[in-house]
VODO-649162 format. One record per residue: x, y, z of N, C-alpha, C in turn. Coordinates in steps of 0.02 Angstrom, whole numbers. Each point is the difference from the previous one (the first is absolute). Layout:
<atoms>
+--------+--------+--------+--------+--------+--------+--------+--------+--------+
:    nxx :    nyy :    nzz :   caxx :   cayy :   cazz :    cxx :    cyy :    czz :
+--------+--------+--------+--------+--------+--------+--------+--------+--------+
:      X :      Y :      Z :      X :      Y :      Z :      X :      Y :      Z :
...
+--------+--------+--------+--------+--------+--------+--------+--------+--------+
</atoms>
This chain:
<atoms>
+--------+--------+--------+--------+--------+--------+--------+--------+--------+
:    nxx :    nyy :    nzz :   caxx :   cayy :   cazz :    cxx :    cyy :    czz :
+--------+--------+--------+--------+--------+--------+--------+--------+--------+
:   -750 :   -703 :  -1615 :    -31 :    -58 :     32 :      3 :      8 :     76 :
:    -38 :    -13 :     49 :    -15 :      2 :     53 :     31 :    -63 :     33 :
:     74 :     20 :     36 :     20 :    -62 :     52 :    -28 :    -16 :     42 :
:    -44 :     44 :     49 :     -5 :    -19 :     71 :    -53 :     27 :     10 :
:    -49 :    -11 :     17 :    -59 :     33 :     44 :    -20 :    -15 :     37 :
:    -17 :     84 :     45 :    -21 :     -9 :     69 :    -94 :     28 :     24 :
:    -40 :    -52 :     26 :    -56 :     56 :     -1 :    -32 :    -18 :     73 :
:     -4 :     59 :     25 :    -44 :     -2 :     73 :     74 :    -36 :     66 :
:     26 :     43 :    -24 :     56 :    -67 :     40 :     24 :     35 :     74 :
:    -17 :    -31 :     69 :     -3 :     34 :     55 :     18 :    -34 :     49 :
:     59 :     16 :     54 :     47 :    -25 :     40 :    -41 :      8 :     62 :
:     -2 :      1 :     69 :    -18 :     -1 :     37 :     11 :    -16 :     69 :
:     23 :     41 :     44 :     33 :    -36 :     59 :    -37 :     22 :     64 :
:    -39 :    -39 :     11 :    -37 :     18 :     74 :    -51 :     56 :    -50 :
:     -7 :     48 :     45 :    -24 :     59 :    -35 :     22 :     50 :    -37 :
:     83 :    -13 :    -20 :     18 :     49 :    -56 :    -14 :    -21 :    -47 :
:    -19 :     26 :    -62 :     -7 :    -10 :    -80 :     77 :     27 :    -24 :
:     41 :    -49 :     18 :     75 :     18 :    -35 :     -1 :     25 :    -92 :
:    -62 :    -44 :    -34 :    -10 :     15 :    -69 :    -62 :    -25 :     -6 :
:    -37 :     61 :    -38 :    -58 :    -18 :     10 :    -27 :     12 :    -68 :
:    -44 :    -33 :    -66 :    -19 :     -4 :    -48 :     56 :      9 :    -81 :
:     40 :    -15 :      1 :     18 :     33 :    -23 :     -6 :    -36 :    -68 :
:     18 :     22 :    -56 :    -54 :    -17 :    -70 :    105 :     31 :    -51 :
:     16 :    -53 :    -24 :     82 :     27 :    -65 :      3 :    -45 :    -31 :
:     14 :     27 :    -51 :     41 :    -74 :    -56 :     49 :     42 :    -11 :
:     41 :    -64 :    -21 :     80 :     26 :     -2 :      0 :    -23 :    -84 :
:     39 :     42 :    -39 :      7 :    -28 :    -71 :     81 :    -43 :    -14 :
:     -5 :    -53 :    -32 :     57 :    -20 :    -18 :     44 :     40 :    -21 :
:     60 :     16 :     25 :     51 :     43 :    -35 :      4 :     58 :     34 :
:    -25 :     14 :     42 :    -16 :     66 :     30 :     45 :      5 :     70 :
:     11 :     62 :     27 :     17 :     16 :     55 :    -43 :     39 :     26 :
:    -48 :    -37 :     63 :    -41 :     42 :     44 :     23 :     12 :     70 :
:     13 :     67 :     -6 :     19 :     19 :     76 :    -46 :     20 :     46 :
:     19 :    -26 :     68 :    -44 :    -16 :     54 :     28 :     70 :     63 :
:    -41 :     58 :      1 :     17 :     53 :     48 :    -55 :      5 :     32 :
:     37 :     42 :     76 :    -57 :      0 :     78 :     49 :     10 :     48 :
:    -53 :     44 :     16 :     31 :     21 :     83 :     31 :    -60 :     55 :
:     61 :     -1 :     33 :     -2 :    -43 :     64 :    -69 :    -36 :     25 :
:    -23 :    -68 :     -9 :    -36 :     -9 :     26 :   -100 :    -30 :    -62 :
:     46 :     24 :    -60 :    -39 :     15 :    -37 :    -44 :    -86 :    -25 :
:     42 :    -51 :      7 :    -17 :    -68 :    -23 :     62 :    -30 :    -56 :
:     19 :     41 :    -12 :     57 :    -32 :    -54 :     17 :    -70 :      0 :
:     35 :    -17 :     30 :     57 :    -56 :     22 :    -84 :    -43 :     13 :
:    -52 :     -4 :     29 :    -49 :    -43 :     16 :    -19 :      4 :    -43 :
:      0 :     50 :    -69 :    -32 :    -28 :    -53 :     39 :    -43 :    -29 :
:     79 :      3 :    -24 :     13 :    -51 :    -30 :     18 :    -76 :     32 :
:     -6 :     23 :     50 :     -4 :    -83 :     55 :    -62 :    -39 :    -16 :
:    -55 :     51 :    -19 :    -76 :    -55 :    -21 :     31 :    -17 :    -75 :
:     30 :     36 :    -17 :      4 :    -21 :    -83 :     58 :    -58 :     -3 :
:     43 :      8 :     30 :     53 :    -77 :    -19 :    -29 :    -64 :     74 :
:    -52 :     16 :     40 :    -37 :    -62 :     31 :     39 :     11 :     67 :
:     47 :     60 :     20 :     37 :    -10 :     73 :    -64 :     -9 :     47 :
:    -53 :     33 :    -26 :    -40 :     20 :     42 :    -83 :    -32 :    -30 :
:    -43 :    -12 :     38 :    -63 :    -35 :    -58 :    -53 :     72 :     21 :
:    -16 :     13 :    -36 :    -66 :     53 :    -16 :    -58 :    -14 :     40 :
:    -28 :     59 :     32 :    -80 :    -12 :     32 :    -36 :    -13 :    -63 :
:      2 :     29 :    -43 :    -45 :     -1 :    -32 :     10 :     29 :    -95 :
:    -20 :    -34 :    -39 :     31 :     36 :    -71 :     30 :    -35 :    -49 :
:     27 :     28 :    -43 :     41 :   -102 :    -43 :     51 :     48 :    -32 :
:     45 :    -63 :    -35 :     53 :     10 :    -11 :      2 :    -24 :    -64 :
:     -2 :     21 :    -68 :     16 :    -32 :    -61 :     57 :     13 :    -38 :
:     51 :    -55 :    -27 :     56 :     20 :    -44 :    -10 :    -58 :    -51 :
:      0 :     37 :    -45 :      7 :    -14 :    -93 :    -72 :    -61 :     11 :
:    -65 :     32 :     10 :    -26 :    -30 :     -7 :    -56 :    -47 :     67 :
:     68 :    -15 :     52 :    -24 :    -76 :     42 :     27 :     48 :     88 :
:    -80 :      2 :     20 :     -3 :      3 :     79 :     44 :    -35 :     41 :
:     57 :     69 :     26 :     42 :    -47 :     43 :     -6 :     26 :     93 :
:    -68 :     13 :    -10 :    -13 :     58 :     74 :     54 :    -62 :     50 :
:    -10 :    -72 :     11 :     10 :    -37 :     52 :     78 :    -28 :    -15 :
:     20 :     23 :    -43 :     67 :    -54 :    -41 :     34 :     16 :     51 :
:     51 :    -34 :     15 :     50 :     -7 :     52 :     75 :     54 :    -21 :
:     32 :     36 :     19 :     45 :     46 :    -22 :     54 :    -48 :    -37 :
:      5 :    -80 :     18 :     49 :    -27 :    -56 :    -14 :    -15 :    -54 :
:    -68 :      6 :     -5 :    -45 :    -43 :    -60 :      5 :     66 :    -49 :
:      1 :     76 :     42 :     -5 :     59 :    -34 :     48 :     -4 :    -57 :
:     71 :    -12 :     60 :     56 :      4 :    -49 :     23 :    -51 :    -72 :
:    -47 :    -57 :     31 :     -6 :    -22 :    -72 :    -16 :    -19 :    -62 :
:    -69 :     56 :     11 :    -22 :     38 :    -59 :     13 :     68 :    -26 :
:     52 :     17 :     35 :     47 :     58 :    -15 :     -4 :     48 :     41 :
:    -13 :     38 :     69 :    -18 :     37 :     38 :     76 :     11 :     54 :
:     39 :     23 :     -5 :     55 :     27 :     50 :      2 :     41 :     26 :
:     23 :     39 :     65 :      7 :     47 :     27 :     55 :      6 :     54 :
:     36 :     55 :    -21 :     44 :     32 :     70 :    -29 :     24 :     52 :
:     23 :     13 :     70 :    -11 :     10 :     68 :     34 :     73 :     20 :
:    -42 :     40 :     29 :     47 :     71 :     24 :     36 :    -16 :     32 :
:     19 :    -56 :     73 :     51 :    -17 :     27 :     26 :    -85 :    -41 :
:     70 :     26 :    -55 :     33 :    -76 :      4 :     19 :    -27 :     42 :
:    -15 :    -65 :     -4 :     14 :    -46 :     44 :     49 :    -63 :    -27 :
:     72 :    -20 :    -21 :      8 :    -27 :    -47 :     40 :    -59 :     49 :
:      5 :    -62 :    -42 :     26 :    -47 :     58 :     86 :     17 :      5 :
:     11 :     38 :     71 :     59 :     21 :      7 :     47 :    -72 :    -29 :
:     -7 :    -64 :     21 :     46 :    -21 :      2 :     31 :    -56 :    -68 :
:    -59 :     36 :    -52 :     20 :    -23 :    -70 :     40 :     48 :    -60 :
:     16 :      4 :    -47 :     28 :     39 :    -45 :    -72 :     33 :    -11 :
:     19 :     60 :    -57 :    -55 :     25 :    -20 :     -8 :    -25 :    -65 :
:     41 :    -44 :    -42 :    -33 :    -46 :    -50 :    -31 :    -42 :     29 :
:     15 :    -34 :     60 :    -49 :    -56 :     39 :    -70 :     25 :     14 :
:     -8 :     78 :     34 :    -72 :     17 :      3 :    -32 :    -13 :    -54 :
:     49 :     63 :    -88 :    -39 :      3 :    -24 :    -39 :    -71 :    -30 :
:     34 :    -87 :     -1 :    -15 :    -39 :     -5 :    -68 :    -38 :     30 :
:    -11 :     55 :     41 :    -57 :    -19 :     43 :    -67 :     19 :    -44 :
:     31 :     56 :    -29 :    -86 :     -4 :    -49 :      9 :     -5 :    -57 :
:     47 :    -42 :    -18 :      2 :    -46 :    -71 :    -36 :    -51 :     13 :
:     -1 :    -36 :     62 :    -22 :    -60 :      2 :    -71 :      8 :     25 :
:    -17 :     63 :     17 :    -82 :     20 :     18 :    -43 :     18 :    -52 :
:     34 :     20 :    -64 :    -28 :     36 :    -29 :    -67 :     -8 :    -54 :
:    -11 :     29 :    -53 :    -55 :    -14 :    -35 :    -15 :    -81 :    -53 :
:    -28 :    -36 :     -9 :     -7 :    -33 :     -3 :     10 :    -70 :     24 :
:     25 :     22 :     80 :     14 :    -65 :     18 :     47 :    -43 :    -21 :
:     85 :     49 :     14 :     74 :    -24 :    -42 :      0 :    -53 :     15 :
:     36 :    -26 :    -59 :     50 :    -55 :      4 :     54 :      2 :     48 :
:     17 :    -57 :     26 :     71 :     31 :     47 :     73 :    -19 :    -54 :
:    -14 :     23 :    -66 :     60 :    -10 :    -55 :     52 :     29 :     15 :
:     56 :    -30 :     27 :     35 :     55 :     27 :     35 :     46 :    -59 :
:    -17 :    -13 :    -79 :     21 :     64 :    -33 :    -34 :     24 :      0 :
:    -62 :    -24 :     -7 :    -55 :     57 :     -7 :      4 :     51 :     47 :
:     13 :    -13 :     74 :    -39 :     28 :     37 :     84 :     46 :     23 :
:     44 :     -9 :    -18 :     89 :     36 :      2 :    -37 :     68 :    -74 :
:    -16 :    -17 :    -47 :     -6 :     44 :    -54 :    -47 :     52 :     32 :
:    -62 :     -8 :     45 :    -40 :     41 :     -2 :     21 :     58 :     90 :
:     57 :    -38 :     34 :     45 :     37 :     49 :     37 :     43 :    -28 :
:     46 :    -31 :    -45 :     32 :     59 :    -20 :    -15 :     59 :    -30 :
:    -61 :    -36 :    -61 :    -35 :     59 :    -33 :    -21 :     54 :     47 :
:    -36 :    -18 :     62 :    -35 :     33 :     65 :     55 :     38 :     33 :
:     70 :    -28 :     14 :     61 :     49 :     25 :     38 :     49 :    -46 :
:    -28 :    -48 :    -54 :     48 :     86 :    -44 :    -56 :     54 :    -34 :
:    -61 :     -8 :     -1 :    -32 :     46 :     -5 :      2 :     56 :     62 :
:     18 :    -25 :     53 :    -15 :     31 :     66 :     50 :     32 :     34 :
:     58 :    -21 :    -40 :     59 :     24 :     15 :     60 :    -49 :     48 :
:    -31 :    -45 :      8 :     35 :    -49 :     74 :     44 :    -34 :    -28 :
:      3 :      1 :    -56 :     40 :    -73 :    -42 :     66 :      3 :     42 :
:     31 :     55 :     26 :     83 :    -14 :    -20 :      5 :      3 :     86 :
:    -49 :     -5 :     48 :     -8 :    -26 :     45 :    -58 :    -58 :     41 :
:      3 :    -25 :    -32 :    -63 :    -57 :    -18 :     47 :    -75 :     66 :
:     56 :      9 :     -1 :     16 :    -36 :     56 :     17 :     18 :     54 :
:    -16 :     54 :     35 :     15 :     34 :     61 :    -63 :    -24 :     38 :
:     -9 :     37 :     57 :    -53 :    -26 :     36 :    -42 :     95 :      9 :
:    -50 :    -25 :      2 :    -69 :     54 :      0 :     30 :     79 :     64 :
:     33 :    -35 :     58 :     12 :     42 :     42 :     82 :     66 :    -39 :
:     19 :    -21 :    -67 :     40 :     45 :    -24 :    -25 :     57 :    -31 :
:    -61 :    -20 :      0 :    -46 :     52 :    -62 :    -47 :     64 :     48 :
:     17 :     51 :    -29 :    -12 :     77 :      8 :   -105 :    -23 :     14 :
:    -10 :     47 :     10 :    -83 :     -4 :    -12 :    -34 :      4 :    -56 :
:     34 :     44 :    -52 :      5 :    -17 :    -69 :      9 :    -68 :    -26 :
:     46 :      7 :     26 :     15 :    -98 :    -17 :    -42 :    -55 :     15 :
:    -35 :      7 :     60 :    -46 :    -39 :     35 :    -74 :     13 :    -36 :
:    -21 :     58 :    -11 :    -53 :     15 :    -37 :     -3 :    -46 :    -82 :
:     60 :     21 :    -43 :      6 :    -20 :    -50 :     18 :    -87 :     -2 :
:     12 :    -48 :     69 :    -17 :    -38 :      9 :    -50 :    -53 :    -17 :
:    -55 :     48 :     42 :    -54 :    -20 :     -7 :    -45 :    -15 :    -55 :
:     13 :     66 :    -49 :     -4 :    -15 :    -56 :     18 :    -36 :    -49 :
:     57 :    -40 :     -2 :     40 :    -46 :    -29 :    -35 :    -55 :     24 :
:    -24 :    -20 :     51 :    -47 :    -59 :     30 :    -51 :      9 :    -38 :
:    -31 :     29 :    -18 :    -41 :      5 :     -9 :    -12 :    -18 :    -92 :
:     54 :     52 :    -38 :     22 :    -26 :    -41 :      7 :    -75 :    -38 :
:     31 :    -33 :     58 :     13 :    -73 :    -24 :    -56 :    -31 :     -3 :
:    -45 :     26 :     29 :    -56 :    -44 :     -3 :    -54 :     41 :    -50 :
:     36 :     13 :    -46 :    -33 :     14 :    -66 :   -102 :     44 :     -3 :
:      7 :     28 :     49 :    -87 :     28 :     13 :     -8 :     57 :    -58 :
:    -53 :    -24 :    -20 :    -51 :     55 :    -51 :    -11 :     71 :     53 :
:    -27 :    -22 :     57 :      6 :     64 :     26 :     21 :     -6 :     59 :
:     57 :     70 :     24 :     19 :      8 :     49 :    -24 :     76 :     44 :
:     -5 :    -42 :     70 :    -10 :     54 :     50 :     45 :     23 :     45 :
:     22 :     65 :    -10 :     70 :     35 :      7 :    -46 :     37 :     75 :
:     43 :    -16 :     37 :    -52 :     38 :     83 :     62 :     45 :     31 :
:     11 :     54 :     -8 :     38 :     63 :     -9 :     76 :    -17 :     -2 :
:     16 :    -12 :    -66 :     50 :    -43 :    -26 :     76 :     79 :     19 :
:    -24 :     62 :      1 :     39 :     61 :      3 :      7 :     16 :     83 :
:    -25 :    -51 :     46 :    -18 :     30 :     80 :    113 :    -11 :     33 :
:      4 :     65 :      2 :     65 :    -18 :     50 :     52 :     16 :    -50 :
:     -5 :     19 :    -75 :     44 :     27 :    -52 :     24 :     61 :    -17 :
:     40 :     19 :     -4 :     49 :     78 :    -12 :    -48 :      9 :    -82 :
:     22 :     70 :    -13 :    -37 :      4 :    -71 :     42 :    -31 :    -61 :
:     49 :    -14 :     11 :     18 :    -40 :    -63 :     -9 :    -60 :     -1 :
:     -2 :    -45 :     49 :    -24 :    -47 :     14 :    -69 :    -14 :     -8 :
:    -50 :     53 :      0 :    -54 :    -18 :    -26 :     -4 :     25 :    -68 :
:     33 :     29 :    -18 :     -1 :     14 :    -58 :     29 :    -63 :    -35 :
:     30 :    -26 :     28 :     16 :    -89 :    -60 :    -37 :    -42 :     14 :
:    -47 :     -6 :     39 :    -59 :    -19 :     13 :    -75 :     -2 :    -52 :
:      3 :     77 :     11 :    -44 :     13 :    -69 :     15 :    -36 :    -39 :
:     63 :     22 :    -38 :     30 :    -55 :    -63 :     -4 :    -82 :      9 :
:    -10 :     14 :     69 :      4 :    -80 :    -25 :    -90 :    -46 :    -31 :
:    -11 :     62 :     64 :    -91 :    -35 :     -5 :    -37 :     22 :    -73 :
:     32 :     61 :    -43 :    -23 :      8 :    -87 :     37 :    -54 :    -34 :
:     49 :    -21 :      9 :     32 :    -48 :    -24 :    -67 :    -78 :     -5 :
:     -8 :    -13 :     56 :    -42 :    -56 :     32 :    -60 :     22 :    -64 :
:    -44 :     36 :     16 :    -34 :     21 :    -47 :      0 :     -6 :    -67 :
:     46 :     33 :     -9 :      6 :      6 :    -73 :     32 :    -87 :    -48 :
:     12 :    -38 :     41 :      1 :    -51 :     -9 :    -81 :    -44 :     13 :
:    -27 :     11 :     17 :    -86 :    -19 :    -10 :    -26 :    -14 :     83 :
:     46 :     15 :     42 :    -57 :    -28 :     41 :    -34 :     63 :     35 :
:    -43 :    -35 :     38 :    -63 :     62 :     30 :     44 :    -10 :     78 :
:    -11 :     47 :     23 :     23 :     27 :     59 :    -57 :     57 :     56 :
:    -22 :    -15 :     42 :    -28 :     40 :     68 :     53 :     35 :     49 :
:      6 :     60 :     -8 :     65 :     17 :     48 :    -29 :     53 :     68 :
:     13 :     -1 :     32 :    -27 :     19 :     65 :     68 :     37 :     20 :
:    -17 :     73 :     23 :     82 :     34 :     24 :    -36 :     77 :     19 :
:     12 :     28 :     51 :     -5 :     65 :     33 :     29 :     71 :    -42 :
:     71 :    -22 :    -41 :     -3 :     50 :    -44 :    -38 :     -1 :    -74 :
:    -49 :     69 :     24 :    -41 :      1 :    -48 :     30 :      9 :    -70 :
:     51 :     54 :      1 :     29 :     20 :    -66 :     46 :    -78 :    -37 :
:      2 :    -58 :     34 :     32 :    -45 :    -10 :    -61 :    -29 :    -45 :
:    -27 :     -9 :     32 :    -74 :    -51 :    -10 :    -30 :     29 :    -80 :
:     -2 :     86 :     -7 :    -18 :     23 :    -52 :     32 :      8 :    -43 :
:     90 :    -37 :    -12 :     42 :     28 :    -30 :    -22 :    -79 :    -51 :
:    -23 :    -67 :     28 :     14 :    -43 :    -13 :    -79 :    -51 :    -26 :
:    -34 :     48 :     31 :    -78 :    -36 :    -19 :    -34 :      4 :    -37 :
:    -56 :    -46 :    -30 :    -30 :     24 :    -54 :    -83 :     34 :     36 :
:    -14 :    -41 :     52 :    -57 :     16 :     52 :     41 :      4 :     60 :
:    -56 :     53 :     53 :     24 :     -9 :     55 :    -73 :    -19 :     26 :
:     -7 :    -44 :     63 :    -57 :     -3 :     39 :     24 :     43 :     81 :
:    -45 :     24 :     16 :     20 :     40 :     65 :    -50 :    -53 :     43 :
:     27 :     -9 :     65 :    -25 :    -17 :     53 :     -7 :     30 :     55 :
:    -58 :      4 :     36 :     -2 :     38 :     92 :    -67 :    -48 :     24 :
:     32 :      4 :     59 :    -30 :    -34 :     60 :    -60 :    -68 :    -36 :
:     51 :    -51 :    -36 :    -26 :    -45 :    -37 :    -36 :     16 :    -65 :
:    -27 :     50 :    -27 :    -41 :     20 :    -46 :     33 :     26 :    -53 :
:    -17 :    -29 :    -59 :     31 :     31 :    -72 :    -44 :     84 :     -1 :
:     71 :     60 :      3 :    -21 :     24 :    -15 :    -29 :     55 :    -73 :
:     68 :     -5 :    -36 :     10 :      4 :    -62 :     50 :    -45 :    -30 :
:    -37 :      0 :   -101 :     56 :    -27 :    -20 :      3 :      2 :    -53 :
:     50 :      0 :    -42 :     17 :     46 :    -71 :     96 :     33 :     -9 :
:     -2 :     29 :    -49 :     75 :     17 :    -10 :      8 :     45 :     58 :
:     64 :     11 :     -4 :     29 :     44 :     86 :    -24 :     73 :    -17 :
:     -9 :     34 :    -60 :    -16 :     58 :     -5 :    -80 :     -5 :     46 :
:    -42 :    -49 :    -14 :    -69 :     15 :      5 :      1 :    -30 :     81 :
:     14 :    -52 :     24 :     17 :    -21 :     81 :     22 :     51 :     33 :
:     81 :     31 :     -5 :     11 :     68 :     22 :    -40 :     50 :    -10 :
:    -34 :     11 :    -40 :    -27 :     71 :     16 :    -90 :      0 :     37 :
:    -19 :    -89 :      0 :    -67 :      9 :     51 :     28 :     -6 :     66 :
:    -86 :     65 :      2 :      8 :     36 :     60 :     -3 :    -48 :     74 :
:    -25 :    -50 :    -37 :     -3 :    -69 :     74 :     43 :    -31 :     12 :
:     67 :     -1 :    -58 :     60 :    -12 :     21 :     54 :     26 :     42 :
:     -9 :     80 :    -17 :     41 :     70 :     38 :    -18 :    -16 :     46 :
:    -79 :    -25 :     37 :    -23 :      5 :     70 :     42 :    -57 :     30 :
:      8 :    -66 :    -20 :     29 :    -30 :     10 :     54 :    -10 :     33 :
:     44 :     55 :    -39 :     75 :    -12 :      8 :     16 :     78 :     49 :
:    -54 :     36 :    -14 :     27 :     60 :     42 :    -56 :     26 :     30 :
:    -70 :    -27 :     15 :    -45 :     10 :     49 :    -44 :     48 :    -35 :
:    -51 :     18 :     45 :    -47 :     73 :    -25 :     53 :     75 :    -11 :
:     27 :      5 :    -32 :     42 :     56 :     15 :    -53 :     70 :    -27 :
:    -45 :     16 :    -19 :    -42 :     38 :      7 :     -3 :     18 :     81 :
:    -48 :    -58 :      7 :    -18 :      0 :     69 :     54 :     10 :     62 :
:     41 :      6 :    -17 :     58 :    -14 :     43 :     17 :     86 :      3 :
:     34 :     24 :    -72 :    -11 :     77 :      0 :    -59 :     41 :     32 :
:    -42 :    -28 :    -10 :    -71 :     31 :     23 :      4 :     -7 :     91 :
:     39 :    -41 :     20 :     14 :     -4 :     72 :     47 :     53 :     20 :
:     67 :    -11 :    -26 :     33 :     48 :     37 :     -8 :     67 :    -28 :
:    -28 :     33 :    -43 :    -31 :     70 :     -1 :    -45 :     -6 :     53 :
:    -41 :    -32 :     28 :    -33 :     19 :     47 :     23 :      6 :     68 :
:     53 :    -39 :     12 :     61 :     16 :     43 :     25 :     68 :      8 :
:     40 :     -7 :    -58 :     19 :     79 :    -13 :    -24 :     45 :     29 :
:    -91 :     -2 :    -33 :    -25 :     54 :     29 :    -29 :     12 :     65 :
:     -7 :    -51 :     32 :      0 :      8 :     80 :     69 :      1 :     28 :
:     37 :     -7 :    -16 :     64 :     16 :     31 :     15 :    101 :    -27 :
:    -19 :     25 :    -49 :     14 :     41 :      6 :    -79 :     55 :     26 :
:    -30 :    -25 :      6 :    -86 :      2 :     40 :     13 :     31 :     75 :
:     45 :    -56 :     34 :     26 :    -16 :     59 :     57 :     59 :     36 :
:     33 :     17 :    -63 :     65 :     58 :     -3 :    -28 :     60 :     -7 :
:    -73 :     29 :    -33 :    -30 :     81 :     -8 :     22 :     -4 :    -58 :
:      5 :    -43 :    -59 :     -4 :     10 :    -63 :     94 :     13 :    -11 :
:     25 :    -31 :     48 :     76 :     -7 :    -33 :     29 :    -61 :     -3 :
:     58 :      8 :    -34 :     31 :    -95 :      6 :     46 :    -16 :     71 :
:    -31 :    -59 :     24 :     41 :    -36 :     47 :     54 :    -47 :      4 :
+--------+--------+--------+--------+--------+--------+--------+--------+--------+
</atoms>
């Protein structure tokens, strides 16, 4: 089934086309990963999609009902959450108090029950690992900790789908490696997930699609075997390198042109 669709959907600032047409559906249950060069639109794409940001132009449909204009709280409570590459967490509450912050934001427009809304914190801290520091304050926690934070917010507020915006940025490899686990975990429990992250081999270890992005424009998209190996992606990430060889042989050979046919 098709959660989310996007068609013609295009950002716009002055005269950059930050994202420009871009045409995805996301399937319920799925993990679609979002890769691109520095610069590529990422982070502005999923800012049009949870409402940080409103669209030049294009629409926005989930399960059904156009939410191009919905307001990013209204997102969250028809199920739409997302983490931030820089956390930002309220230093001067516990981190069960944050994660309480999107219990009471979350999908359907909670109750403020206070069991209800204690059952779906804790559930959110011990999936995430925080439980057995859940009363400390945010400034004790590693970047790992802060990352996996975010996610626990996010958590509580119970979203069908979450947008993970380089949930691995600032992590040692084992640390992203419980990461992974955590985000197949998420999955494999039903929800759909968009994850956006620079390591590619991360992104492909964990996706079912990848969409590639450059300079706003979808450029491929499909499993990581078939994304990695077009040739408009390689250009992407590592330029004309034909053309590039084809330069410095010609170097070469005026430099050794220059020498009477020896090396300089």
């Amino acid at each position: 089934m098709t959660l989310l669709q996007c068609r013609g959907l295009r950002k716009s600032f002055g005269g950059l086309h930050a994202i420009n047409d871009i045409d995805v559906d996301v399937e319920a249950g799925e993990i679609l990963g979002l890769i691109g060069p520095n610069g590529a639109g990422k982070t502005t794409f999923v800012n049009l999609l949870t409402g940080d940001i409103p669209p030049t132009a294009g629409t926005i449909v989930y399960r059904g009902t156009d939410i191009t204009r919905l307001a990013p709280h209204d997102r969250s409570r028809i199920g739409l959450s997302r983490t931030f590459q820089v956390p930002k967490p309220f230093g001067s509450m516990s981190i069960r108090e944050n994660v309480a912050i999107g219990s009471l934001f979350g999908k359907g427009g909670r109750s403020t029950d206070r069991r209800d809304a204690e059952a779906r914190i804790e559930a959110a801290l011990a999936t995430t690992g925080l439980d057995r520091v859940a009363d400390e304050v945010p400034t004790t926690l590693s970047t790992a900790g802060l990352k996996r934070l975010e996610v626990a917010r996010c958590l509580a507020a119970e979203p069908d789908l979450l947008f993970l915006d380089e949930p691995l940025g600032g992590l040692n490899p084992v640390e992203a490696n419980e990461a992974l686990k955590l985000i197949r975990g998420l999955r494999d429990r039903g929800m759909t997930i968009i994850f956006i992250e620079h390591i590619i081999k991360a992104v492909s270890a964990v996706s079912d699609r990848i969409m590639v992005l450059a300079q706003g424009r979808k450029l491929a998209e499909g499993t990581a075997r078939e994304v990695l190996s077009h040739d408009d992606v390689k250009r992407a990430y590592l330029g004309d390198v034909s053309g590039a060889l084809k330069r410095n042989a010609a170097r070469v050979a005026a430099r050794r042109a220059a020498a009477g046919g020896g090396w300089s």
